[in-house]
OpenMM code with the backbone's topology and positions (N, CA, C; nanometers):
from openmm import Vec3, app, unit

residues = "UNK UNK UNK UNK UNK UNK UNK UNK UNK UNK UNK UNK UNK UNK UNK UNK UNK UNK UNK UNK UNK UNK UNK UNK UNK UNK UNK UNK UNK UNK UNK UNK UNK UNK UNK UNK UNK UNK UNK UNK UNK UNK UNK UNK UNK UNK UNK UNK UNK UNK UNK UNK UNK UNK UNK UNK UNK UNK UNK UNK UNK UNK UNK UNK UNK UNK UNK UNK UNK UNK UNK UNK UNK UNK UNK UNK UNK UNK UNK UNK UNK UNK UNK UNK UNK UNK UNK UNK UNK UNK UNK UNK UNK UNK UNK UNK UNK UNK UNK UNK UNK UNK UNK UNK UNK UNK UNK UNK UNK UNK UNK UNK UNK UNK UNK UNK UNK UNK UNK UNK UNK UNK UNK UNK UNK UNK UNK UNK UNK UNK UNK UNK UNK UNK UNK UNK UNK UNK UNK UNK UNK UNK UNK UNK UNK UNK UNK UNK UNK UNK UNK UNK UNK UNK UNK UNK UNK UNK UNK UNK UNK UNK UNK UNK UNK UNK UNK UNK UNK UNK UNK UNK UNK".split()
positions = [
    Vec3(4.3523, -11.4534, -21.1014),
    Vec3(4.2612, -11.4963, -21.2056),
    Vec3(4.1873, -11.3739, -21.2570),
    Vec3(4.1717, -11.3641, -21.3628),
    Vec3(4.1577, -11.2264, -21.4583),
    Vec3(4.0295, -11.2830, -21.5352),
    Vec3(3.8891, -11.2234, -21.5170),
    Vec3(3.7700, -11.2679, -21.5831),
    Vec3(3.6899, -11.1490, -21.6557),
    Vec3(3.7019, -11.1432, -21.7800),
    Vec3(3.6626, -11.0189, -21.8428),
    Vec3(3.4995, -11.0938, -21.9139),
    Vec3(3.3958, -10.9809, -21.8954),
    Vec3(3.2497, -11.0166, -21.9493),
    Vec3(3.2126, -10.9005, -22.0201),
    Vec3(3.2032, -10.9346, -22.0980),
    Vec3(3.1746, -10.7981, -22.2553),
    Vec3(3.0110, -10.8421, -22.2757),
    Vec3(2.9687, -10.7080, -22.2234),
    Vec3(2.7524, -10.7197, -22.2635),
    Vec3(2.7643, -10.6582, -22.3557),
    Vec3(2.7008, -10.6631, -22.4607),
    Vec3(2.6329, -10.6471, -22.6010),
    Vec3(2.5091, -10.6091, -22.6444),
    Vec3(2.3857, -10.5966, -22.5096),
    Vec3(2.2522, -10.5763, -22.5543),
    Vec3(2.2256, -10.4244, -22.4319),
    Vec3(2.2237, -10.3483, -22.4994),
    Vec3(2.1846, -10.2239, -22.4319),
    Vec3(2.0727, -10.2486, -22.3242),
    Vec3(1.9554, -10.3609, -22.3665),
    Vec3(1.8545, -10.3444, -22.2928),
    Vec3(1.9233, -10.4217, -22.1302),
    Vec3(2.0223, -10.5313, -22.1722),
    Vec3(2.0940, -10.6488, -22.0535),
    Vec3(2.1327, -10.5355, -21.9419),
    Vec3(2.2467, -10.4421, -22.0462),
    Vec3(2.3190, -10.3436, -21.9754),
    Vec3(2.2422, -10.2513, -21.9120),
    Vec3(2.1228, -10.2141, -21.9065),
    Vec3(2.0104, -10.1068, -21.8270),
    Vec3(1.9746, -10.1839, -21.7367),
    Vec3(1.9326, -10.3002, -21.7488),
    Vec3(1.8705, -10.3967, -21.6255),
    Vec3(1.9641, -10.4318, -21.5541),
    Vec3(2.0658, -10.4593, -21.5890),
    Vec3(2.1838, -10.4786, -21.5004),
    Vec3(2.2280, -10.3041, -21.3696),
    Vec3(2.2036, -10.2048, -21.4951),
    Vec3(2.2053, -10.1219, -21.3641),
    Vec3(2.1139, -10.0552, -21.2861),
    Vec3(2.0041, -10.0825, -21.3419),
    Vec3(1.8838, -10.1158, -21.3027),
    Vec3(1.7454, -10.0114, -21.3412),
    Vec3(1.7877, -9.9924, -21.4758),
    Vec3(1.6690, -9.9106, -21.4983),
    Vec3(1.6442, -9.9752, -21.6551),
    Vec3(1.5231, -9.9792, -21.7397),
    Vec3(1.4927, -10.0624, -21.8282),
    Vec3(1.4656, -9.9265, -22.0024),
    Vec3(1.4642, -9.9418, -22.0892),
    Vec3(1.4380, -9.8730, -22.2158),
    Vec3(1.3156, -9.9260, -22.2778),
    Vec3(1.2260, -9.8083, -22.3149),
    Vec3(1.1094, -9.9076, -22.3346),
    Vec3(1.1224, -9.9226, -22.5053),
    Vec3(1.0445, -10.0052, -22.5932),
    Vec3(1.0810, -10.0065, -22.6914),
    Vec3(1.0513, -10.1932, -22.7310),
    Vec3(1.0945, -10.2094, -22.8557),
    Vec3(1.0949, -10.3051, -22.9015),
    Vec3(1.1793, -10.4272, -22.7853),
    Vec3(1.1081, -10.5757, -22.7933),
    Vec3(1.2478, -10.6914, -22.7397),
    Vec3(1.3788, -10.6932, -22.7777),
    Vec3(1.4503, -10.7373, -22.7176),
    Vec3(1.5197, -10.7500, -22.7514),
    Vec3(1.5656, -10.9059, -22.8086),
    Vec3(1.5781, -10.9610, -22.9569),
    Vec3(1.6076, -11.0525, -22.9897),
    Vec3(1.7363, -11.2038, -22.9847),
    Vec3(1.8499, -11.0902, -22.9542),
    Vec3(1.9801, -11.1829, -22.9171),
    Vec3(2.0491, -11.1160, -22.8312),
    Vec3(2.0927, -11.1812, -22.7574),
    Vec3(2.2542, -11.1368, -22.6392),
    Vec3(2.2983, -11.2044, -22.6524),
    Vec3(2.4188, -11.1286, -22.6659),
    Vec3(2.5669, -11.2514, -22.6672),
    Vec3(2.6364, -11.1877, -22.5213),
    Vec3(2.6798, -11.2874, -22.4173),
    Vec3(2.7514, -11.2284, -22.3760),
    Vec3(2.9506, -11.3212, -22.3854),
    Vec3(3.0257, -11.2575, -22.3757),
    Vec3(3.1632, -11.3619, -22.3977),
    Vec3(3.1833, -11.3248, -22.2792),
    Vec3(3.2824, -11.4136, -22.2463),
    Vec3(3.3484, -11.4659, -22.1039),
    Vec3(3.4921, -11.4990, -22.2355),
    Vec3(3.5791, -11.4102, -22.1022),
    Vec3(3.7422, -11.4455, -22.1424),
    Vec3(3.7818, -11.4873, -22.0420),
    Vec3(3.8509, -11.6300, -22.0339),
    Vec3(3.9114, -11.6513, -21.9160),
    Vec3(4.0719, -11.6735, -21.9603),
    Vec3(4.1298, -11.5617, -21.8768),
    Vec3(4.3153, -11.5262, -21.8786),
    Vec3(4.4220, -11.5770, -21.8040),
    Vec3(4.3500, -11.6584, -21.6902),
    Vec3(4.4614, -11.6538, -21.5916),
    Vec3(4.4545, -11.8487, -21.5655),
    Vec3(4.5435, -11.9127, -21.5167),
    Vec3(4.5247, -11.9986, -21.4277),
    Vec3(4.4974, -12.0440, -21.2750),
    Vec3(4.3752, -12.0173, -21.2352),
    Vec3(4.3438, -12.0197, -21.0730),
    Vec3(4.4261, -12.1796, -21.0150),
    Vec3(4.5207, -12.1827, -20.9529),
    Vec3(4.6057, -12.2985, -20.9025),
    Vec3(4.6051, -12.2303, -20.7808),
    Vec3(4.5390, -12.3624, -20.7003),
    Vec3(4.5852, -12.3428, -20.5233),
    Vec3(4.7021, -12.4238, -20.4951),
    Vec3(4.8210, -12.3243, -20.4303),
    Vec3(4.9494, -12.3945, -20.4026),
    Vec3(4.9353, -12.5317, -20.3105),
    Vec3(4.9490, -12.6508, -20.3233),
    Vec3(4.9591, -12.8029, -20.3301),
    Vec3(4.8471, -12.8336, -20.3611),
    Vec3(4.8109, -12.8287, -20.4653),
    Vec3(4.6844, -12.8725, -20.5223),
    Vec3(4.8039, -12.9781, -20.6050),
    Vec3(4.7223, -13.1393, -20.6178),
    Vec3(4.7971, -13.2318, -20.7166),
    Vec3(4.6799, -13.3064, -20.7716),
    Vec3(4.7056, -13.3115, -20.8978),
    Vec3(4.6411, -13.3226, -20.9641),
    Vec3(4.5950, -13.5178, -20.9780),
    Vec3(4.5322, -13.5972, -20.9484),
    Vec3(4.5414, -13.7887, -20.9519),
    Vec3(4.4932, -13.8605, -21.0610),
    Vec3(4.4987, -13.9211, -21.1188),
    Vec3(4.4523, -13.9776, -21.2307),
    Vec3(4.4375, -14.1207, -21.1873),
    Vec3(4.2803, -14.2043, -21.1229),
    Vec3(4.2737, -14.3195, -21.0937),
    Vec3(4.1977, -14.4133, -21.1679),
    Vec3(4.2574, -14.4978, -21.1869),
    Vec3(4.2214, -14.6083, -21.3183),
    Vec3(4.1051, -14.6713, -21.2601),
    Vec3(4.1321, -14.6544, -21.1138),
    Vec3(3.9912, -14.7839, -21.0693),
    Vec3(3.8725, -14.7708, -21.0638),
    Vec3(3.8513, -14.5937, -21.0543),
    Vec3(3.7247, -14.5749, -21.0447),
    Vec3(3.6585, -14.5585, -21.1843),
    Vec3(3.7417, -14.5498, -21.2971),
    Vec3(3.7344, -14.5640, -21.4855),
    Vec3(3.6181, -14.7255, -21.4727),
    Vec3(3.5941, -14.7759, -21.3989),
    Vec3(3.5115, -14.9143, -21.3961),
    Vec3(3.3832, -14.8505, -21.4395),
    Vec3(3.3195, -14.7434, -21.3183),
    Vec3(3.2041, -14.7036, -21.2907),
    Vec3(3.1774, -14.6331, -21.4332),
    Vec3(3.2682, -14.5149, -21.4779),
    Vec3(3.2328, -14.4759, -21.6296),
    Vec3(3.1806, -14.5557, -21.7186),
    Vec3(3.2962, -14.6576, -21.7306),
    Vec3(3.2758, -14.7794, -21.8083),
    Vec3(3.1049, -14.7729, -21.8396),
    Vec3(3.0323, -14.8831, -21.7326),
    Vec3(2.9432, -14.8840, -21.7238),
    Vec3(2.8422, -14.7805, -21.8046),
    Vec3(2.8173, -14.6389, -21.8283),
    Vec3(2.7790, -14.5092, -21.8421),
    Vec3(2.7774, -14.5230, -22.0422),
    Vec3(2.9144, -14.5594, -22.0584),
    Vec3(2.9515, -14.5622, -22.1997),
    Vec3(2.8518, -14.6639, -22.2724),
    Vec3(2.7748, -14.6440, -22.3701),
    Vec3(2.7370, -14.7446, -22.4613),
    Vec3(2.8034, -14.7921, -22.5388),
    Vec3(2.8049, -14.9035, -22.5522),
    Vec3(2.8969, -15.0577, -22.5985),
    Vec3(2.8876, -14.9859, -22.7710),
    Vec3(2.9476, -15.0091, -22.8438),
    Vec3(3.0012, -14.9801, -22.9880),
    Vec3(2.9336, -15.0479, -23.0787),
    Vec3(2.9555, -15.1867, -23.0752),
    Vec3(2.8765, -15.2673, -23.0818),
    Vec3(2.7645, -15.3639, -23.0648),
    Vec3(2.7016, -15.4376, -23.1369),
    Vec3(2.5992, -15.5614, -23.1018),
    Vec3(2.6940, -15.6769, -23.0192),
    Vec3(2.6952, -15.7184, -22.9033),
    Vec3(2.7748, -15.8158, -22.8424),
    Vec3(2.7010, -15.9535, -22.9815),
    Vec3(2.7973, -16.0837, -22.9547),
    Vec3(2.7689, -16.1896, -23.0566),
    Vec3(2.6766, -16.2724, -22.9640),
    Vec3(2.5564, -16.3022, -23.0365),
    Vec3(2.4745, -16.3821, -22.9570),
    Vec3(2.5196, -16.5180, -22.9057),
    Vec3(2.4817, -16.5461, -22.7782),
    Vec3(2.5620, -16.7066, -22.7553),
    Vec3(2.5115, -16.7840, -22.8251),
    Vec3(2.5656, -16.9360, -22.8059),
    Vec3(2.5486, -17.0124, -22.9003),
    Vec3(2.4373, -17.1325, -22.8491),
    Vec3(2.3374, -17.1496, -22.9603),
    Vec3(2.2404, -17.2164, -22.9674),
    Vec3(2.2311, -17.3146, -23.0079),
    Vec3(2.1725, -17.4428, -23.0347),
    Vec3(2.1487, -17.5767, -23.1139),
    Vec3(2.0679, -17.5746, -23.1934),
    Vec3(1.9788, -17.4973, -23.1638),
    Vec3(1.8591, -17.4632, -23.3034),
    Vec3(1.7467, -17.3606, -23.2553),
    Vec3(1.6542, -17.3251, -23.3265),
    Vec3(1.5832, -17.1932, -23.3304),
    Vec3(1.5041, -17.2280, -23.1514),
    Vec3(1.5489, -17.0339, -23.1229),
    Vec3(1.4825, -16.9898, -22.9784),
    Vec3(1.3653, -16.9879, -22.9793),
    Vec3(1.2960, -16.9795, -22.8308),
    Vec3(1.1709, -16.9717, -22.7877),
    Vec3(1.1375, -16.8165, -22.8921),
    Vec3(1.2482, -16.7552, -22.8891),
    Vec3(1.1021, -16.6459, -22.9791),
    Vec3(1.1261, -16.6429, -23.1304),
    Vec3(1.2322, -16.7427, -23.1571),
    Vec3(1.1715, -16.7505, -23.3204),
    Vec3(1.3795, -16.7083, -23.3891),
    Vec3(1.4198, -16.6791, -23.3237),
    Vec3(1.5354, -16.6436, -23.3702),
    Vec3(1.6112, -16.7705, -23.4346),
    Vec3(1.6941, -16.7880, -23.5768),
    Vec3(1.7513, -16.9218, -23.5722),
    Vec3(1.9187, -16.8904, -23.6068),
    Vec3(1.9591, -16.9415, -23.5270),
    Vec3(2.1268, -16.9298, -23.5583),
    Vec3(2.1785, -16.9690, -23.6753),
    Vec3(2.3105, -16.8818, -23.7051),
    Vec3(2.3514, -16.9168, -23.8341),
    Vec3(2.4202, -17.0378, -23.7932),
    Vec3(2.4259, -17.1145, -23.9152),
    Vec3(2.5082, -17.2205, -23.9249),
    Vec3(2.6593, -17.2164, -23.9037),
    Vec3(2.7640, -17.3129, -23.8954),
    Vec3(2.9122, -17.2950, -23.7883),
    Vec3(2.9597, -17.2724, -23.8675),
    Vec3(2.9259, -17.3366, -24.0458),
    Vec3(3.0465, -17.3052, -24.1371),
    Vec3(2.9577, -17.2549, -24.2100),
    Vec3(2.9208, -17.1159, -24.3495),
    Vec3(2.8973, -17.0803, -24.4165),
    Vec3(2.8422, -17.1695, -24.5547),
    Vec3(2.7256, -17.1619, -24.6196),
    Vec3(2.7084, -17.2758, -24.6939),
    Vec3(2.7941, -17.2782, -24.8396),
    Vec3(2.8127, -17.3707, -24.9159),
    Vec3(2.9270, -17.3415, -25.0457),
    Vec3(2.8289, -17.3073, -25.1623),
    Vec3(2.7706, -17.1830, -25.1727),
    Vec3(2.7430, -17.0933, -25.2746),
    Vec3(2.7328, -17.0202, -25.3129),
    Vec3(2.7470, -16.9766, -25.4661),
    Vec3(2.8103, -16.8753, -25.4906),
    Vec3(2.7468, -16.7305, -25.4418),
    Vec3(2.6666, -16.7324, -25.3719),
    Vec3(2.6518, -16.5763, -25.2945),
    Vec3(2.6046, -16.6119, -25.1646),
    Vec3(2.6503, -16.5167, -25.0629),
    Vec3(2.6417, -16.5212, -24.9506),
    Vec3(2.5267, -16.4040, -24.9162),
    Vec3(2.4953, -16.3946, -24.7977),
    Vec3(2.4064, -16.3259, -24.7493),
    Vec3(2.3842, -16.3077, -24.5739),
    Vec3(2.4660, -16.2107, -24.5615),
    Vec3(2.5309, -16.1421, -24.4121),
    Vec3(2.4053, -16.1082, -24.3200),
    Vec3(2.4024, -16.1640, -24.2507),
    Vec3(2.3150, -16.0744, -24.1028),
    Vec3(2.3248, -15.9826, -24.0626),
    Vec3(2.1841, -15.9316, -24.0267),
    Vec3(2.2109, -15.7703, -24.0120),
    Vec3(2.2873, -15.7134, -23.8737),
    Vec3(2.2595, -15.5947, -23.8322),
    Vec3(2.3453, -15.5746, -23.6900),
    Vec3(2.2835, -15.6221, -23.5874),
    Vec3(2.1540, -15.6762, -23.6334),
    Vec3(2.1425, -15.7117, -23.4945),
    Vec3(2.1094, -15.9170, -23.5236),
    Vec3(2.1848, -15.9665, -23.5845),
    Vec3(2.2264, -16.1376, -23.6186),
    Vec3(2.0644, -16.1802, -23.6867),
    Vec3(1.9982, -16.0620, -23.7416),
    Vec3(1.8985, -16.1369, -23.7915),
    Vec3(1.9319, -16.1495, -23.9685),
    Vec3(1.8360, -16.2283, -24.0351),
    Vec3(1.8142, -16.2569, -24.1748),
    Vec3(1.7349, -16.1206, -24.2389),
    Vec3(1.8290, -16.1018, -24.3401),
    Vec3(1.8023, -15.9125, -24.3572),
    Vec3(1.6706, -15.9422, -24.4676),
    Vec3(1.5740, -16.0394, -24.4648),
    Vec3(1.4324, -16.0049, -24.5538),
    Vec3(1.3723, -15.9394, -24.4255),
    Vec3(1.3280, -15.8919, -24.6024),
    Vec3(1.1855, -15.7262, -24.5370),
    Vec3(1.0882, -15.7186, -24.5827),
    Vec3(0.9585, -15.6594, -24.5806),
    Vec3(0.8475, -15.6430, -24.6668),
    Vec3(0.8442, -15.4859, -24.6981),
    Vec3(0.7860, -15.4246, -24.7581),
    Vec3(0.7611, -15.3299, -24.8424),
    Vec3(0.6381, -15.3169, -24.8783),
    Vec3(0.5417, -15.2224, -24.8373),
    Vec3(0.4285, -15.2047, -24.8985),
    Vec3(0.4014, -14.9969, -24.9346),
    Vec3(0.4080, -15.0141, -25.0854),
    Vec3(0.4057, -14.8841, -25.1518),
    Vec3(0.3025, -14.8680, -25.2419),
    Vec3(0.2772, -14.7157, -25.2703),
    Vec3(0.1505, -14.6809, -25.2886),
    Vec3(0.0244, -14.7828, -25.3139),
    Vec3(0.0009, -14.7900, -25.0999),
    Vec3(-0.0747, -14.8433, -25.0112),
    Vec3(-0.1604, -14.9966, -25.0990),
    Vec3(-0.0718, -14.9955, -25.1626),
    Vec3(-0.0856, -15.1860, -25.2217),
    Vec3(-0.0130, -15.2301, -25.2913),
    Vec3(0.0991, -15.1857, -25.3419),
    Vec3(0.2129, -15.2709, -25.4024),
    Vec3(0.3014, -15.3537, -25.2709),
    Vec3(0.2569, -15.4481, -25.2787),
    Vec3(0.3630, -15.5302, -25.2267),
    Vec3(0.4694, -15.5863, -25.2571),
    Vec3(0.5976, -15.5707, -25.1617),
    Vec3(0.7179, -15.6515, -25.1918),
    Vec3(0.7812, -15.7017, -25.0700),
    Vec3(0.9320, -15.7771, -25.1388),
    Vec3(1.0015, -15.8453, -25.0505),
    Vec3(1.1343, -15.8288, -25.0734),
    Vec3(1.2200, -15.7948, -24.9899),
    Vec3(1.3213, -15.7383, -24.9798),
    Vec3(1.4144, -15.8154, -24.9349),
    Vec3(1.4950, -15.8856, -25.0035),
    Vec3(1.6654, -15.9963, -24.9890),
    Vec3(1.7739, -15.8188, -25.0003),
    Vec3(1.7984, -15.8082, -24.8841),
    Vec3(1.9401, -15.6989, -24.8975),
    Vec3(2.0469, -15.8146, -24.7688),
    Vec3(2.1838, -15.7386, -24.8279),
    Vec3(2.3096, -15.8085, -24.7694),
    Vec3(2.3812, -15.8954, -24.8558),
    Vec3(2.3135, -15.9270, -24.9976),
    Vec3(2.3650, -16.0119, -25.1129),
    Vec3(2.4794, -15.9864, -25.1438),
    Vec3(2.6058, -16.0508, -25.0781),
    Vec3(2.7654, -16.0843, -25.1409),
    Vec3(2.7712, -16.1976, -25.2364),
    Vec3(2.8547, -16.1773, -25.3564),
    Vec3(2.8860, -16.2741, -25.4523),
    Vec3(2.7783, -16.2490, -25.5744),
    Vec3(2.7596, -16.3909, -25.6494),
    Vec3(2.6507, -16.4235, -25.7774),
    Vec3(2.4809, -16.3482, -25.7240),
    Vec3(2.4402, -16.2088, -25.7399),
    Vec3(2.3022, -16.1844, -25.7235),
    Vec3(2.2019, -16.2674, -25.8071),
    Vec3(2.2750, -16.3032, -25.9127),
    Vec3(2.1972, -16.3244, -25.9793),
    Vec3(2.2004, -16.4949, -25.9851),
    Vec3(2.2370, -16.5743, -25.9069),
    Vec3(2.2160, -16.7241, -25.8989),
    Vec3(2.1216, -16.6966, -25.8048),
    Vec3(2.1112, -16.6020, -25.6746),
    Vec3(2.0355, -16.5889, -25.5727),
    Vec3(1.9436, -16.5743, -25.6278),
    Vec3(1.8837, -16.4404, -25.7762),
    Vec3(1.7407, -16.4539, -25.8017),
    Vec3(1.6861, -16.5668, -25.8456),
    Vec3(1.7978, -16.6402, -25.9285),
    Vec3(1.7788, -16.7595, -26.0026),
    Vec3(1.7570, -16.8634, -25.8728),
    Vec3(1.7387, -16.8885, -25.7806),
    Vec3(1.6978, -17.0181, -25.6646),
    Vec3(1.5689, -16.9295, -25.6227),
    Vec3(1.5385, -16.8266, -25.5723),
    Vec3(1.4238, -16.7626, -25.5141),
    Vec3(1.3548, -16.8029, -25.6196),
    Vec3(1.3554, -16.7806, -25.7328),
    Vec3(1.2714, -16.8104, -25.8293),
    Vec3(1.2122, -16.9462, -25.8384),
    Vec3(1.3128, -17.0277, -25.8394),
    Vec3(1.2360, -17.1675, -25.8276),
    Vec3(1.1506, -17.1851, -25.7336),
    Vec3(1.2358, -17.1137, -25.5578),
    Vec3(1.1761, -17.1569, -25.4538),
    Vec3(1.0168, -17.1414, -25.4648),
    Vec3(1.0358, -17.0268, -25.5283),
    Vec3(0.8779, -16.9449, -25.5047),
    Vec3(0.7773, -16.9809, -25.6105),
    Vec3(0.8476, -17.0335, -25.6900),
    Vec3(0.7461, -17.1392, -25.8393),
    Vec3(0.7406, -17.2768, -25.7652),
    Vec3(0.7753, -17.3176, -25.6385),
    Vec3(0.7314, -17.4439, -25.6090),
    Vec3(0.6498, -17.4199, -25.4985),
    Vec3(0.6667, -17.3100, -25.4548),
    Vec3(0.5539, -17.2591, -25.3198),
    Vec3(0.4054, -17.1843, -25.4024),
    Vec3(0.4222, -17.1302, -25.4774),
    Vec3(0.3156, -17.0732, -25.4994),
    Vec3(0.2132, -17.0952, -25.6436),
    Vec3(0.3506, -17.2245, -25.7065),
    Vec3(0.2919, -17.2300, -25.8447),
    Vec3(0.3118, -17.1722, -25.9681),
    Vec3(0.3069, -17.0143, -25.9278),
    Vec3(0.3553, -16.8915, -26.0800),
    Vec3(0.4956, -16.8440, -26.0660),
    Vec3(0.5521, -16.8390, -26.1912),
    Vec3(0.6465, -16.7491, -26.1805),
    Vec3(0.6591, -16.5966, -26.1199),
    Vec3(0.7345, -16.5762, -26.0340),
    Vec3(0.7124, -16.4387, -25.9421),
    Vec3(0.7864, -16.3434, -26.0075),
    Vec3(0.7489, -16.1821, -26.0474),
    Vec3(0.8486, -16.1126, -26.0779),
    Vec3(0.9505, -16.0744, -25.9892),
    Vec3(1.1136, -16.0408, -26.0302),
    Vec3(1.1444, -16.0223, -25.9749),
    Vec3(1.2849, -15.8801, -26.0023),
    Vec3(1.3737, -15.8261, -25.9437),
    Vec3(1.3852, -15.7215, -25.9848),
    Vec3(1.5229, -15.7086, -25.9141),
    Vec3(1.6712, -15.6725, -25.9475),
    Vec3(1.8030, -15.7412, -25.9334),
    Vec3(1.8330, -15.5724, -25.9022),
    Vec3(1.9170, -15.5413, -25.7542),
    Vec3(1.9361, -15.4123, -25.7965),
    Vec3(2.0833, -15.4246, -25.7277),
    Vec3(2.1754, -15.4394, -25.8357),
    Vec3(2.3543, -15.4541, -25.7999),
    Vec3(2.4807, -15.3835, -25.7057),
    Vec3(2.4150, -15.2274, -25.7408),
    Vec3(2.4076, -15.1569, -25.6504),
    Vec3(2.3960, -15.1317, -25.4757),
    Vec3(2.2879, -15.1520, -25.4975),
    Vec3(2.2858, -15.1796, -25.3352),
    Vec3(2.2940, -15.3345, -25.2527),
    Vec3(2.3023, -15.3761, -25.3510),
    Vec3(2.3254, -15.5538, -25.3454),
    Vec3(2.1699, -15.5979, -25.2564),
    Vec3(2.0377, -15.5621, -25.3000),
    Vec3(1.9428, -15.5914, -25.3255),
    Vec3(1.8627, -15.6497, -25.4007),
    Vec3(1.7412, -15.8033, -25.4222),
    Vec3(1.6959, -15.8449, -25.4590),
    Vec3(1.5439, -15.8386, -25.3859),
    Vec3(1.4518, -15.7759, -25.5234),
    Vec3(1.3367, -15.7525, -25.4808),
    Vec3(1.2126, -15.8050, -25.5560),
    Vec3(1.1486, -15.9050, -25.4544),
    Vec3(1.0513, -16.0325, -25.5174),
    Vec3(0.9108, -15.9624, -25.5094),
    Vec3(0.8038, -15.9432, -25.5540),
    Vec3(0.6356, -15.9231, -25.5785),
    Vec3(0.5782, -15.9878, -25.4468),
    Vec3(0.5406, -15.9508, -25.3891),
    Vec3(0.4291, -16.0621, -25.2984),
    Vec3(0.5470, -15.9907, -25.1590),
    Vec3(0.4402, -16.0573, -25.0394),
    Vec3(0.4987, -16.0346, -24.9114),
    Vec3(0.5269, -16.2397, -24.9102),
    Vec3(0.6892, -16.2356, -24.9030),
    Vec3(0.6939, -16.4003, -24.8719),
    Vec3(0.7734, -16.3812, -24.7999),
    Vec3(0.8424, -16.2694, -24.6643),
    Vec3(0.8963, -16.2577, -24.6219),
    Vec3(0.9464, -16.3865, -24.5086),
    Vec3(0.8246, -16.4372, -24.4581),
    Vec3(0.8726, -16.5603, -24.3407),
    Vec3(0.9179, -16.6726, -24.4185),
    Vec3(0.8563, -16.6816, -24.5520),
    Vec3(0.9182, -16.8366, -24.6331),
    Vec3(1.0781, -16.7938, -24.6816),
    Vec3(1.0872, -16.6882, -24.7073),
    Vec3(1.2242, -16.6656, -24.7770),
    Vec3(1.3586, -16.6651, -24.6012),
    Vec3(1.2576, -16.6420, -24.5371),
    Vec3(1.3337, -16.6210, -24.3881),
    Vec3(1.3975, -16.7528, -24.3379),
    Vec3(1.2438, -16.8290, -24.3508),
    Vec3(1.3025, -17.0123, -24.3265),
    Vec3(1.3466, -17.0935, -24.4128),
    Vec3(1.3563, -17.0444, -24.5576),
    Vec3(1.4382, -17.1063, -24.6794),
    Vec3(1.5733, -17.0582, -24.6756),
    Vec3(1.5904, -16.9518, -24.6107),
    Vec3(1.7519, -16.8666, -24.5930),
    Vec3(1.7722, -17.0050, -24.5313),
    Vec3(1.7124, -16.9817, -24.3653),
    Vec3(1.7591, -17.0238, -24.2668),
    Vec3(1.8197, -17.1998, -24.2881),
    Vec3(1.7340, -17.2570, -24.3323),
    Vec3(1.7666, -17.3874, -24.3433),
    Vec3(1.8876, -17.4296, -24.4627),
    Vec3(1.9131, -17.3190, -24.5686),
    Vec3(2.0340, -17.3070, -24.6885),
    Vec3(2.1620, -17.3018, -24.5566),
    Vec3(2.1481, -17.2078, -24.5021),
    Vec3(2.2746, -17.2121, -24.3565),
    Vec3(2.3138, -17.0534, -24.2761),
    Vec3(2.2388, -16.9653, -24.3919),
    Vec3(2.2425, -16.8009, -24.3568),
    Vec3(2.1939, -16.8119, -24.2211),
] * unit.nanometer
topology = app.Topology()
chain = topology.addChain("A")
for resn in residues:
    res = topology.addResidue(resn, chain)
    for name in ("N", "CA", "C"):
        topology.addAtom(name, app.Element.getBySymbol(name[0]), res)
């Protein structure tokens, strides 16, 4: 086995033989390592065992969100399962990675409030068109609201984040 080490910093190489240069630090050392040879001890064999691959296992973080089991209706902390079959209209609206209802709130320069529908597949714009009603029968006024196609985002005035959460929820999202 053949191991070559190339020093690079004059000051490494003085301390190494043991006397020092006075003067400025020194900022970088590089040192390289070449390795040339193959060190093999004669009956050395090499094993490859699947069983103890269990314990790794374990070590590795999972890729994914496992699928939450299945429920009959909303958990002790508030979580509510999607419905078994998808509801029939024309836009859908996907759960996020972790199986929740993707409304959000938004609060920008420290008092604009909003509300955030992202995950919108299909008609965005039947979706603004029902929020709209929803929220003219909850609150009375017409709410502004603001369609962005792109990111398949719909963004309502006001924090109504828990009503739009349990109006998803009960549509079948």
């Amino acid at each position: 086995m053949a191991v070559r080490f190339t020093l690079l910093s004059p000051v490494l190489v003085g301390a190494l033989r043991g006397f020092t240069t006075p003067g400025a630090p020194v900022t970088a050392v590089r040192v390289r390592c070449v390795y040339t040879g193959a060190a093999k001890a004669p009956g050395t064999v090499i094993e490859e065992s699947t069983e103890e691959y269990k314990f790794v296992e374990r070590l590795i973080p999972p890729s994914r969100v496992p699928d939450p089991p299945k429920h009959a209706s909303r958990t002790p902390s508030g979580w509510t399962p999607p419905a078994e079959t998808p509801p029939t209209l024309p836009y859908m609206i996907r759960r996020s990675r972790m199986h929740n209802i993707p409304v959000y709130t938004d609060l920008t320069n420290s008092n604009r409030k909003t509300t955030l529908v992202r995950k919108v597949e299909g008609d965005i714009w039947a979706l603004e068109k029902d929020v709209k009603e929803y929220l003219k029968e909850l609150t009375g006024i017409e709410l502004p609201t603001q369609v962005n196609e792109v990111t398949r985002c719909l963004k309502v005035k006001g924090h109504f984040d828990k009503e739009l959460k349990e109006w998803l929820a009960s549509k079948g999202f």
